[in-house]
N, C-alpha and C positions, 0 to 999 in steps of 0.2 A: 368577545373574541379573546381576550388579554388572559380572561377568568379560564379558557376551555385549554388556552394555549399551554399554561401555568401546571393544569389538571394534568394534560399529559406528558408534561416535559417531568413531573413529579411520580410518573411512574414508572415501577423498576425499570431496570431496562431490557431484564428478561423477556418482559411483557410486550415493550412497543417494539421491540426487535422482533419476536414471534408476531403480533399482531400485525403490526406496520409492513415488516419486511420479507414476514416468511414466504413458503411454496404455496399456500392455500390458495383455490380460485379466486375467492373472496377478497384478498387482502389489495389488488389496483385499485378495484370500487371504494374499498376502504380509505385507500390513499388518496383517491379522488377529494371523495366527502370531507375528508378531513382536514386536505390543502383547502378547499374550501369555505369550512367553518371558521378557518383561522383565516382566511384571507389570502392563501399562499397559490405556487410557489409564489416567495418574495425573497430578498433576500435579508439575512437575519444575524447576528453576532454574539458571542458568550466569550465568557473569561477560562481559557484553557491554561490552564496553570500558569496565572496570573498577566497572559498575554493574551490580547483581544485576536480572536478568531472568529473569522467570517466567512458564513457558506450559505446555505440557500435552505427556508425552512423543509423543501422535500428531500432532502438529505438526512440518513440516521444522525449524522452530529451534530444537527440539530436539536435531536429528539434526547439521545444517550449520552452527548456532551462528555463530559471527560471518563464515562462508564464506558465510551463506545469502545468496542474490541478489549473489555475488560482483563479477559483470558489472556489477549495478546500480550496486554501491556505486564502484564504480572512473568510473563517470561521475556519478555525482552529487557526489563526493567530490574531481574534479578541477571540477568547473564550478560548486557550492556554494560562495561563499565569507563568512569570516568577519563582512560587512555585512548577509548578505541575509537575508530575513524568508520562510521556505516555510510554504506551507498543504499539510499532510498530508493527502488526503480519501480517506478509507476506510482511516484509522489501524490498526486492528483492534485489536493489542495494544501497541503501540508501539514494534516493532521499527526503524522507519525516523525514528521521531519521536526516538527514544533519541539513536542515531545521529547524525542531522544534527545535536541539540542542541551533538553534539561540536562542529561544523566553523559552524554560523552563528549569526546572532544572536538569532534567535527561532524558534519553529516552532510553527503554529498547527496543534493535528490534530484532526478532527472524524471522530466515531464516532459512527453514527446508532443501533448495538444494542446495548443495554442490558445483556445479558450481557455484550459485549466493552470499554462502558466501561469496566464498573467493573476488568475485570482492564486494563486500558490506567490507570485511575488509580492501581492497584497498582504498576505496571511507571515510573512518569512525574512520577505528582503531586510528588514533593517535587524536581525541577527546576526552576530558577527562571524558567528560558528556552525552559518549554512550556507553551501553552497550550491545555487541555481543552475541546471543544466536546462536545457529544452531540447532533448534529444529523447529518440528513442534508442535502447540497445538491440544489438543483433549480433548475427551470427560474421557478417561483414561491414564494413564500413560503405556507407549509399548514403542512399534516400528511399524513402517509402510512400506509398500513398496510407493513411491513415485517414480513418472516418470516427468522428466524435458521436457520441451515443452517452453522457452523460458519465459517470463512474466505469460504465460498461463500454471503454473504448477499443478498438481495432483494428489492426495494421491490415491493408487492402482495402478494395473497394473504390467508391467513387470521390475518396475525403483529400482533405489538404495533402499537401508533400513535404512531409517531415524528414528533418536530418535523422543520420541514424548513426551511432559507433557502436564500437565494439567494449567491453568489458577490458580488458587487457590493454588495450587504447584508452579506456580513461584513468585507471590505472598510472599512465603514464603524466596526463595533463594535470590531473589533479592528487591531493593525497590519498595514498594506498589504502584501500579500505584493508579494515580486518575482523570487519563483520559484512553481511550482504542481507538485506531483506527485501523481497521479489515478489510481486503482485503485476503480471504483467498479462494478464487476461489471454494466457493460453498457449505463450509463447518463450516458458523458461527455460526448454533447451534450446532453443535460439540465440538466447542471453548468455547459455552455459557455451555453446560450440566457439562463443567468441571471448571467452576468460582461462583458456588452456592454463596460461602461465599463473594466475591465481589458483585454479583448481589443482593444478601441482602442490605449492603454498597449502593445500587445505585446509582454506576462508571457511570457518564458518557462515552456515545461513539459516534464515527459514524465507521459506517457500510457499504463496499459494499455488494452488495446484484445481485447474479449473473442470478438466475435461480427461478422459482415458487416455484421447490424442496427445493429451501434454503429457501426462504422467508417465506413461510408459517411458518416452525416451528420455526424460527429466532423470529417470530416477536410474536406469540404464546408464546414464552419463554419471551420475554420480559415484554408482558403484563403482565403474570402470576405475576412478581416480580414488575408490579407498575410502569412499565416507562413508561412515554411518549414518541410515536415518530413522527416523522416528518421526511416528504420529505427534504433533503439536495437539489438536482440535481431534475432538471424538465426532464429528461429523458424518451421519451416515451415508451422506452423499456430496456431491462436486458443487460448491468450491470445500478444501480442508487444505492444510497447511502442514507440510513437513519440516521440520529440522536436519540440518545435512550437519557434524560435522567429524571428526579422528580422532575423537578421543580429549584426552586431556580436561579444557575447561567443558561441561555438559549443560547441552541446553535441556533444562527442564520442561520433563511433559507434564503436564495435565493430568 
């Protein structure tokens, strides 16, 4: 098992990402057999720049380890710098909050599901230059029903009742971001209708971007407020990631 584990954690990562996680019909059956051979899921841990990171082996960060989101990291990593203050939204388990911890001054990551906090405060709490929200953002300050689904989580439905604020409200509680990075499964102009007075500010961001239904008004709210965007990911279809921001410092595409 050890030997087969080894084999494929050692291959590129272009490859287990296309294999493991693409669109093909093929590739659940694949994940089946393969959690399988290895014994999984289980849960599983590796050295992400030099700090022990813990996630479950059916998870890419298992497989692509510190390659995962390679693309991302090389633009965040060049336009992140040591002053700036990011807000994580839709942290999950702290793979990107770890990370940026290296390169800036703070990072605020908010995880609205309860099961994923608490492995995000395994992965994070004892950093002294991140901070732990367990909300989700919206367009108003509530509660929500939210349903866990693994990486692929969802505000509605029949799931827990999560807190929920606003952008502009956390802003206030916590330090001002002045960068934003958004993975929020389909719901980023939700996020955007409740950070007016940052979108004035024109915070840089980037952006996933899941579905038509998000994109349109995501990207409609941005213009409105004067940003530029741009393709991040050459991605022929949904999920792909844009960059919002007016100029000045330029997030690099791809």
């Amino acid at each position: 098992m050890r030997i087969l584990e080894r084999a494929l954690i050692s291959l590129p990562y272009a490859v287990t990402d296309r294999v493991l996680f693409g669109f093909h019909p093929l590739v659940r059956p694949l994940q089946v057999l393969v959690q399988h051979l290895i014994g999984g899921p289980r849960s599983a841990s590796f050295l992400l720049d030099g700090h022990t990171f813990n996630c479950s082996t059916a998870e890419k960060y298992f497989f692509e380890r510190e390659h995962f989101e390679q693309e991302l990291w090389s633009v965040l990593s060049n336009f992140v710098g040591s002053q700036d203050i990011v807000y994580d939204f839709g942290a999950h388990i702290g793979f990107w909050a770890l990370r940026l911890s290296r390169v800036c001054r703070h990072v605020v990551a908010f995880e609205p599901s309860p099961v994923n906090f608490q492995r995000l405060q395994r992965n994070v709490s004892n950093l002294s230059n991140i901070t732990l929200v367990n909300a989700a953002l919206a367009a108003a300050e509530g509660e929500f029903k939210f349903t866990e689904a693994g990486s692929m989580r969802s505000m509605g439905g029949d799931g827990a009742v999560v807190k929920a604020t606003t952008l502009d409200l956390a802003a206030t509680r916590y330090p001002a971001p002045t960068f934003l990075l958004m993975d929020v499964e389909g719901h980023a102009d939700e996020v955007l209708r409740g950070g007016t007075s940052l979108l004035r500010q024109k915070v840089p961001m980037i952006c996933e971007i899941h579905s038509e239904q998000e994109e349109r008004p995501t990207l409609q709210i941005l213009r409105e407020w004067g940003y530029e965007i741009s393709r991040i990911d050459h991605a022929h279809q949904y999920p792909f990631r844009i960059g919002a921001n007016s100029g000045g410092r330029t997030i690099t595409v791809l």
